[in-house]
C-alpha positions as CSV (number, residue, x, y, z in Angstrom):
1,X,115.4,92.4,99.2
2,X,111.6,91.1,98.8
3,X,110.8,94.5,100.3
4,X,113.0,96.6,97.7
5,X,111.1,94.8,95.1
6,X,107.9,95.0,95.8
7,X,108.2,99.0,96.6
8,X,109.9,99.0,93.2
9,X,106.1,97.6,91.3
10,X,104.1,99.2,93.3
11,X,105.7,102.7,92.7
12,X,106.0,101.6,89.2
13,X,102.5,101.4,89.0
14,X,101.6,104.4,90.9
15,X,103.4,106.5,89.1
16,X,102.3,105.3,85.4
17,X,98.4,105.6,87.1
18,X,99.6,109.3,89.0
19,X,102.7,110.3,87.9
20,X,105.2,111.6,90.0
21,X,104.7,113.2,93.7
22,X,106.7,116.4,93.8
23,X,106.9,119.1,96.8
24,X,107.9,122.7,97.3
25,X,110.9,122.8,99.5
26,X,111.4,125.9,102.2
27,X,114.1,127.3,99.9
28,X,111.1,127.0,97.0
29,X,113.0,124.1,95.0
30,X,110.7,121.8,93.4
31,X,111.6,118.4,94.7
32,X,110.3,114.8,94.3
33,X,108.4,112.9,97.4
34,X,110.9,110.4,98.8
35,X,109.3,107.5,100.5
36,X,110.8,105.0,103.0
37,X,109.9,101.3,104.1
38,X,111.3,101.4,107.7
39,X,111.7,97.7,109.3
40,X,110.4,97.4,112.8
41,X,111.2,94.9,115.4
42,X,113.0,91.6,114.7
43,X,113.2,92.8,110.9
44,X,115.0,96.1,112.2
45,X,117.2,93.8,114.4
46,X,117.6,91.4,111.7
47,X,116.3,88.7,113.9
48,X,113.5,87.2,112.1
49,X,112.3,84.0,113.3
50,X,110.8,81.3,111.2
51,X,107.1,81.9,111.6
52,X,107.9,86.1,112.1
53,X,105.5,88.9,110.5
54,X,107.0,91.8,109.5
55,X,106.2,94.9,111.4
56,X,106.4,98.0,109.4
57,X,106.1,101.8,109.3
58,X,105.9,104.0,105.8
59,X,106.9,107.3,105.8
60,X,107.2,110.0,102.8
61,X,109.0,113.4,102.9
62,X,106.6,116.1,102.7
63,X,102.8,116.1,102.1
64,X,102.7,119.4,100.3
65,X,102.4,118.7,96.9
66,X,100.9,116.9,93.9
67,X,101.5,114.6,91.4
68,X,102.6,115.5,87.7
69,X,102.5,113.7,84.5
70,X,105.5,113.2,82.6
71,X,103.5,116.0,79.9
72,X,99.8,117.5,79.8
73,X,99.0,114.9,77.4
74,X,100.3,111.7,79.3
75,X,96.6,110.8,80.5
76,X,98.0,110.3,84.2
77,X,95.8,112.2,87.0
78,X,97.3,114.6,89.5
79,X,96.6,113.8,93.0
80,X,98.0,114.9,96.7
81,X,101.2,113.3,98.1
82,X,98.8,112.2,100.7
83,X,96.7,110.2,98.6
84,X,99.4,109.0,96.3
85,X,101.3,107.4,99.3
86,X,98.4,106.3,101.1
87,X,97.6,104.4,97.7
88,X,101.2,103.5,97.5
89,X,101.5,102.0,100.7
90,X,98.4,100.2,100.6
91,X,99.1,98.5,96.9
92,X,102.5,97.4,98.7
93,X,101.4,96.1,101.9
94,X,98.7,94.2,99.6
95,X,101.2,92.9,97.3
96,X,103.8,91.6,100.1
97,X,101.1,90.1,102.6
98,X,97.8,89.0,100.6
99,X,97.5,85.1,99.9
100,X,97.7,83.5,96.8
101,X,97.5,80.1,95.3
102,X,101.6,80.0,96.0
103,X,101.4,82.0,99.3
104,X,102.2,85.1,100.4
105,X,106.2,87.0,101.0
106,X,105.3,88.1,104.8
107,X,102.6,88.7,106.6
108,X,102.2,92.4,107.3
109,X,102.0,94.1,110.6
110,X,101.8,98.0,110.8
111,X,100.4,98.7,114.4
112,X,103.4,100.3,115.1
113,X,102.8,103.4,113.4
114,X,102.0,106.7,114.8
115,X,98.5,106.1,116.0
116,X,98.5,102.3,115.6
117,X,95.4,100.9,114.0
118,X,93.7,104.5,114.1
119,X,96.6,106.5,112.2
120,X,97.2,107.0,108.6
121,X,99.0,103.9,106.9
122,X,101.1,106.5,105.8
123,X,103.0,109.6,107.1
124,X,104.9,112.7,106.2
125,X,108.1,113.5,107.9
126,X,105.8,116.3,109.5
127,X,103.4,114.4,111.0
128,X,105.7,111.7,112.5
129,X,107.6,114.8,114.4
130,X,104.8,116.2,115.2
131,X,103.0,113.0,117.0
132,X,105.9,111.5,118.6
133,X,106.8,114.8,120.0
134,X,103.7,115.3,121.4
135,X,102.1,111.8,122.2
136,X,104.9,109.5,122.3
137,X,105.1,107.0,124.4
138,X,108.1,104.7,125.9
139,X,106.9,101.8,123.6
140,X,107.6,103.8,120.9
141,X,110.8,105.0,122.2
142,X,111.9,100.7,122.1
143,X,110.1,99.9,119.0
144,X,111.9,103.1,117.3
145,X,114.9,101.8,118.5
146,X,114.7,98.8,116.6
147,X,114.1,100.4,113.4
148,X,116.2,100.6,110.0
149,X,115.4,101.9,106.6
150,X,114.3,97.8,104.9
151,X,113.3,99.2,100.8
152,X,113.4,102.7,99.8
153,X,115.1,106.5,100.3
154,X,117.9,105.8,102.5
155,X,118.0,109.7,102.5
156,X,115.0,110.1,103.9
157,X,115.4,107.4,106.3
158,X,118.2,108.8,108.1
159,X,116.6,112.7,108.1
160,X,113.7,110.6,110.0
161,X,116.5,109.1,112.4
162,X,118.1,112.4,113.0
163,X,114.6,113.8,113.7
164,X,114.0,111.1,116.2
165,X,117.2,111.2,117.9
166,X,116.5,113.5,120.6
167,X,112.8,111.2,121.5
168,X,114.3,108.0,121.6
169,X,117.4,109.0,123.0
170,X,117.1,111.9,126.2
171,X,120.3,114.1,127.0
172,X,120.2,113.4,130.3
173,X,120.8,110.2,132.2
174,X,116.9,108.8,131.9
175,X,116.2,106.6,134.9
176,X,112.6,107.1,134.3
177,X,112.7,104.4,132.1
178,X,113.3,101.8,134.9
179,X,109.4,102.4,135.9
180,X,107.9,102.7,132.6
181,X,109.4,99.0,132.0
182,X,108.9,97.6,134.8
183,X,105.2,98.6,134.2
184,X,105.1,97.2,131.1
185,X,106.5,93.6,132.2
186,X,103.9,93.4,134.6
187,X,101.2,93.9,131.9
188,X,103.0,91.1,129.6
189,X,102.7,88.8,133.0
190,X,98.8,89.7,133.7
191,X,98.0,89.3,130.7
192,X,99.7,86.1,130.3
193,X,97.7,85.0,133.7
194,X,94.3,86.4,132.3
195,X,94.6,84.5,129.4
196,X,95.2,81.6,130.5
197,X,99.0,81.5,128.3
198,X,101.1,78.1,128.9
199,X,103.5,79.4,131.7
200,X,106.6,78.6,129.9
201,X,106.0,80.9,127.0
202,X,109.2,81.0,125.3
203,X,109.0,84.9,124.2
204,X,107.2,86.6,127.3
205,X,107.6,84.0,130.2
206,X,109.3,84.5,132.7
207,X,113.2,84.9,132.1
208,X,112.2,84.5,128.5
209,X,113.2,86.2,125.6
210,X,111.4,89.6,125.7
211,X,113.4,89.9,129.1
212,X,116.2,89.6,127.5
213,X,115.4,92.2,125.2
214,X,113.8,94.9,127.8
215,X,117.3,94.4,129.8
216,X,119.3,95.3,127.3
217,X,116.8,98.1,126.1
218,X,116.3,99.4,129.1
219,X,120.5,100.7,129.4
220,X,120.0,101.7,126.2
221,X,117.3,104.0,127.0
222,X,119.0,105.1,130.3
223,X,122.7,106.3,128.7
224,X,122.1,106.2,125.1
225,X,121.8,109.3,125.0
226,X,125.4,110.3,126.1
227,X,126.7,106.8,124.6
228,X,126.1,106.3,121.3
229,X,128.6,103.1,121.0
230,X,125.3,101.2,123.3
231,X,122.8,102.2,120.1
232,X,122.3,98.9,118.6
233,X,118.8,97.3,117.3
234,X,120.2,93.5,117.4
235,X,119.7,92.1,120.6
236,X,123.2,89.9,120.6
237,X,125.1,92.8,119.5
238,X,123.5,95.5,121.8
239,X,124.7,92.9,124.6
240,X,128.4,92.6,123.4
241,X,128.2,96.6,123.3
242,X,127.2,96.8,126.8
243,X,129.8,94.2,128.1
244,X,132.8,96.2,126.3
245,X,131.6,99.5,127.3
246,X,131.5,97.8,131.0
247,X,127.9,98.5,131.5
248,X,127.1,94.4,132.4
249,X,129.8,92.4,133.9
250,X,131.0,89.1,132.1
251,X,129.1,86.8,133.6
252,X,125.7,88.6,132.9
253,X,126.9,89.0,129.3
254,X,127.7,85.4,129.1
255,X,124.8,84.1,130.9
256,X,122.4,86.3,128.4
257,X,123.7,85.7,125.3
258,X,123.6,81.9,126.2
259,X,120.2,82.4,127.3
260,X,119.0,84.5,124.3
261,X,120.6,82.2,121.6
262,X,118.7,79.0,123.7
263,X,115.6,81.0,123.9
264,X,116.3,81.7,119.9
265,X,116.5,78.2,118.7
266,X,114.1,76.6,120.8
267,X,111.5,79.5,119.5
268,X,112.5,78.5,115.5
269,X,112.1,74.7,116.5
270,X,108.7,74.9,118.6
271,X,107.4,76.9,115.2
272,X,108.9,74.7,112.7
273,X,107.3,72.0,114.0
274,X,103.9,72.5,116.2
275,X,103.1,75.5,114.4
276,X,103.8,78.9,113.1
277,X,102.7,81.2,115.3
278,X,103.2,79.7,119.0
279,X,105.9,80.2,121.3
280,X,105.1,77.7,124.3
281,X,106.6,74.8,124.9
282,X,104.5,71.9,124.0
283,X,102.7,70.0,127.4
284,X,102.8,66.5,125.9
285,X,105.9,64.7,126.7
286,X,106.4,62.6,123.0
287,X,106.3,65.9,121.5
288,X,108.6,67.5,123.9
289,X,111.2,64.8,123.5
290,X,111.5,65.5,119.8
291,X,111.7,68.8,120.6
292,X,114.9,67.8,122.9
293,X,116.7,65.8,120.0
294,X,116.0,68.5,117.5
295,X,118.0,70.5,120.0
296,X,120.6,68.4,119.9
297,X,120.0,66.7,123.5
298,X,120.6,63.1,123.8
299,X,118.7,60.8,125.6
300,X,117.7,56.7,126.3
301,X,114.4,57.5,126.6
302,X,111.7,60.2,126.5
303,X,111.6,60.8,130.0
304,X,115.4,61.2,129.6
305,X,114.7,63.7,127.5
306,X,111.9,65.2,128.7
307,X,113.9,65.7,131.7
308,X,117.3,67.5,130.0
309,X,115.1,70.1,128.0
310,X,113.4,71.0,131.0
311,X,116.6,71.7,133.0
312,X,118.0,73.7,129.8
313,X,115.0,75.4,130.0
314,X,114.5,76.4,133.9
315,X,118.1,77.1,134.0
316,X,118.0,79.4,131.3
317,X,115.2,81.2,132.1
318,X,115.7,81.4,135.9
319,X,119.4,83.5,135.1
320,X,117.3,85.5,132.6
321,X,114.5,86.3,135.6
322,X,117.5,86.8,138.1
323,X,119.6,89.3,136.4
324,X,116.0,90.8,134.7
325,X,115.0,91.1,138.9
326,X,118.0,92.8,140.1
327,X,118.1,95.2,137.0
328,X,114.3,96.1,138.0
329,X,114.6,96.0,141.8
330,X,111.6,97.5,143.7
331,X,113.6,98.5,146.8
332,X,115.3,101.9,147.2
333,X,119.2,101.4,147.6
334,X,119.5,99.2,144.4
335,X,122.1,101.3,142.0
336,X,122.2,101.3,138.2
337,X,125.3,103.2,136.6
338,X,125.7,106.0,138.7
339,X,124.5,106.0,142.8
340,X,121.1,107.1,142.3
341,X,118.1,104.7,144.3
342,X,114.6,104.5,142.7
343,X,111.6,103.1,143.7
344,X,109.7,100.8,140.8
345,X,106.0,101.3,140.9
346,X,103.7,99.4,139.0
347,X,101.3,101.4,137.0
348,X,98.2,99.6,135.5
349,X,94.8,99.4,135.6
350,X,93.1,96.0,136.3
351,X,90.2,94.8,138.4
352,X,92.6,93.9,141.2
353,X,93.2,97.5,142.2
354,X,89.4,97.8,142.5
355,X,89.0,95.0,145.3
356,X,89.5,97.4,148.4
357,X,85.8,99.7,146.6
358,X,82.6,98.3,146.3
359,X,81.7,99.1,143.1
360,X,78.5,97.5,141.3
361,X,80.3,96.7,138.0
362,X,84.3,96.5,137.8
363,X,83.8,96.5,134.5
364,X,82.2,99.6,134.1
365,X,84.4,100.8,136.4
366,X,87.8,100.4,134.4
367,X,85.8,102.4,131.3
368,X,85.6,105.4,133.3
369,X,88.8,104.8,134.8
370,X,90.0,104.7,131.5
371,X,88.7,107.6,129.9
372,X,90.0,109.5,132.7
373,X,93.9,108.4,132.2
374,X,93.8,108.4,128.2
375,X,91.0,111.1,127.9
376,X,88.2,111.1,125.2
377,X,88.3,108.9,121.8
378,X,91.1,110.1,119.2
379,X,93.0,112.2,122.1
380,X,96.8,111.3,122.8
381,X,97.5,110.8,126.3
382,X,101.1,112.2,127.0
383,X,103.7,109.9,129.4
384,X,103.5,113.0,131.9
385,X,99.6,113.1,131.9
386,X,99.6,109.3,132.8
387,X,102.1,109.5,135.7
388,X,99.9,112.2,136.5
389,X,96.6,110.1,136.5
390,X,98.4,107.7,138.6
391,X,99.6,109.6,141.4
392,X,96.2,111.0,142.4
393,X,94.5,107.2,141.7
394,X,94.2,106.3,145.0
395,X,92.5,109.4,146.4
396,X,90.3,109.4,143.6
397,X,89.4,105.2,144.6
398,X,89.4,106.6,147.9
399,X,86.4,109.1,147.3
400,X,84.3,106.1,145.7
401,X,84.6,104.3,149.1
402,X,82.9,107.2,150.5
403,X,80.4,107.3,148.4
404,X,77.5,105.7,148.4
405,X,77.4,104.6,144.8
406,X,81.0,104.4,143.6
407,X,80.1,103.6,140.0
408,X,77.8,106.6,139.7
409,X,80.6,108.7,141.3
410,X,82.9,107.6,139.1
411,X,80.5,107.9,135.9
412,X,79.9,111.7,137.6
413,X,83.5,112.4,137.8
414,X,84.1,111.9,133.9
415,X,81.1,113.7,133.0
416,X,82.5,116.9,135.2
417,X,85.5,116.8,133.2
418,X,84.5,116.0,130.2
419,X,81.8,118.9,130.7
């Protein structure tokens, strides 16, 4: 793979620069580093699109060690493991996503690694275990879900999987889930409001394709754990698993897997021809009826047209929405697998939970609100401490009613704890 090959220069260089990485094993064998390109999302799914980045996470087996030289006299200079695959991964993600005069392989997304944008580009087996343990968060638990070993230590990758195992996939029957996602569908539809996003948004709209994807996610999350035949990363096939196993009946299964390979195609088209990186339908009508006969709709005219994608497309999405709705019903009584009712709350912060206080700024507001669910800059708020942060919300909005400044009691209350 493109992947595979660019690992194989950039390690070639790396190691004629710094030799070879080697560590100390608990049974005191010396041992070389291992590293591993694991693909993330529609790469770990094998469901790239046309216009798709490539979301990836590095990881290396241990970083206690140094490099060594081939001899003392090979000129090569020793550094950490740390250093060597930081410099490693960097040279690679440089050499797969940087522009040149013939263009680039992929471009390169890794905000899915521990820490996002704030972590190290790369990490030790340790350090994963130790974070995703200790900070990891239901996002991660989907997202790691997705993920395969793409270019490197297949070894390694699958000592990381077996680490994983028991974070991604709980013991028990997890119906906590249901929440989490719910929560999380509600921020992809505020923020498609807040922005402004065209309405039918082919990959978070509603009944669109990330829909798809939570539903099937979201019974993978809730028995994988105990059914391992349900552990898939592709979409389509994570869907036929569910339908055999008798988790969806045949006319979801039919009805999503129509919908998903609709949403699919349209997505490739809209990108192939209005532009790489959008996934909404286009508004003017000419364009839309071109869409329409690249999808293979026929037509007399372009209101003909016009009018046949649109049904595809409200019919498709409407069946997603339905089944996605019933999956995540708000009401007790609604049963999933075995006879056990939930409530779905919605847990975000937003200025519209702020309406019923009379604070000054809602801006400054949601900072301190903030600072009290996720804590001070560089912490990691745990999934327990944020259930817990939303629990005693209202009281806490509650006591800024009754005070005569809610911003100042607000900005008073993080101070206290912060103290």
């Amino acid at each position: 793979s493109s992947l595979q090959v660019a690992y194989d220069y950039a390690a070639e260089k790396m190691k004629g620069k710094y030799g070879i990485p080697y560590y100390k094993t608990d049974n005191k064998e010396i041992k070389e580093v291992e590293f591993a390109i694991l693909g993330m999302g529609k790469l770990g799914g094998l469901e790239l699109n046309y216009s798709s980045d490539i979301d990836l996470i590095y990881i290396y087996t241990s970083s206690n060690g140094e490099t060594q030289g081939a001899d003392d006299c090979s000129g090569t200079i020793s550094i950490s493991s740390h250093e060597y695959f930081t410099k490693l991964a960097v040279l690679l993600t440089k050499t797969i996503d940087e522009i040149t005069p013939n263009g680039n392989v992929f471009r390169v997304d890794l905000d899915l690694r521990p820490e996002g944008t704030s972590g190290q580009i790369a990490n030790s087996l340790e350090s994963c275990e130790i974070y995703y343990q200790s900070w990891g968060r239901l996002w991660e638990r989907q997202a790691l879900m997705k993920a395969r070993v793409s270019a490197g230590s297949e070894v390694l990758g699958k000592t990381f999987f077996d680490m994983m195992e028991p974070f991604i996939y709980r013991k028990s029957i997890d119906y906590t889930v249901v929440k989490e996602i719910t929560g999380m569908k509600e921020k992809i539809n505020e923020s498609i409001q807040k922005k402004k996003l065209n309405v039918r948004n082919i990959k978070l709209g509603k009944g669109g394709i990330r829909e798809v994807e939570f539903t099937v996610q979201a019974y993978q999350l809730i028995f994988g754990g105990r059914e391992k035949n349900i552990r898939r990363a592709n979409t389509l096939e994570g869907l036929n698993d569910l339908y055999k196993l008798n988790y969806i009946k045949k006319s979801e299964h039919q009805q999503l897997k129509e919908a998903y390979v609709f949403l699919r195609n349209i997505e490739n088209r809209v990108q192939i021809s209005f532009g790489l990186q959008t996934h909404d339908l286009p508004e003017d009508k000419f364009l839309l009826a071109v869409l329409a006969l690249k999808m293979n709709i026929e037509g007399d005219s372009i209101e003909e047209l016009n009018n046949k994608l649109n049904d595809e497309f409200t019919r498709h999405t409407q069946t997603v929405s339905n089944i996605f709705s019933a999956l995540f019903k708000k009401e007790k009584g609604r049963e999933l697998g075995n006879n056990i009712s939930k409530i779905v709350e919605i847990k975000s912060l937003n200025e519209r939970i702020l309406k019923r206080v009379p604070f000054q700024s809602n801006k400054n507001a949601l900072r301190f609100l903030k600072i009290l669910r996720d804590g001070p800059k560089f912490s990691h708020p745990t999934e327990k401490s944020i259930n817990n942060f939303y629990k005693i919300l209202p009281k806490i909005l509650d006591g800024c009613c009754e005070a005569p400044m809610p911003n100042s009691a607000l900005e008073n209350l993080v101070k206290f704890i912060e103290s």
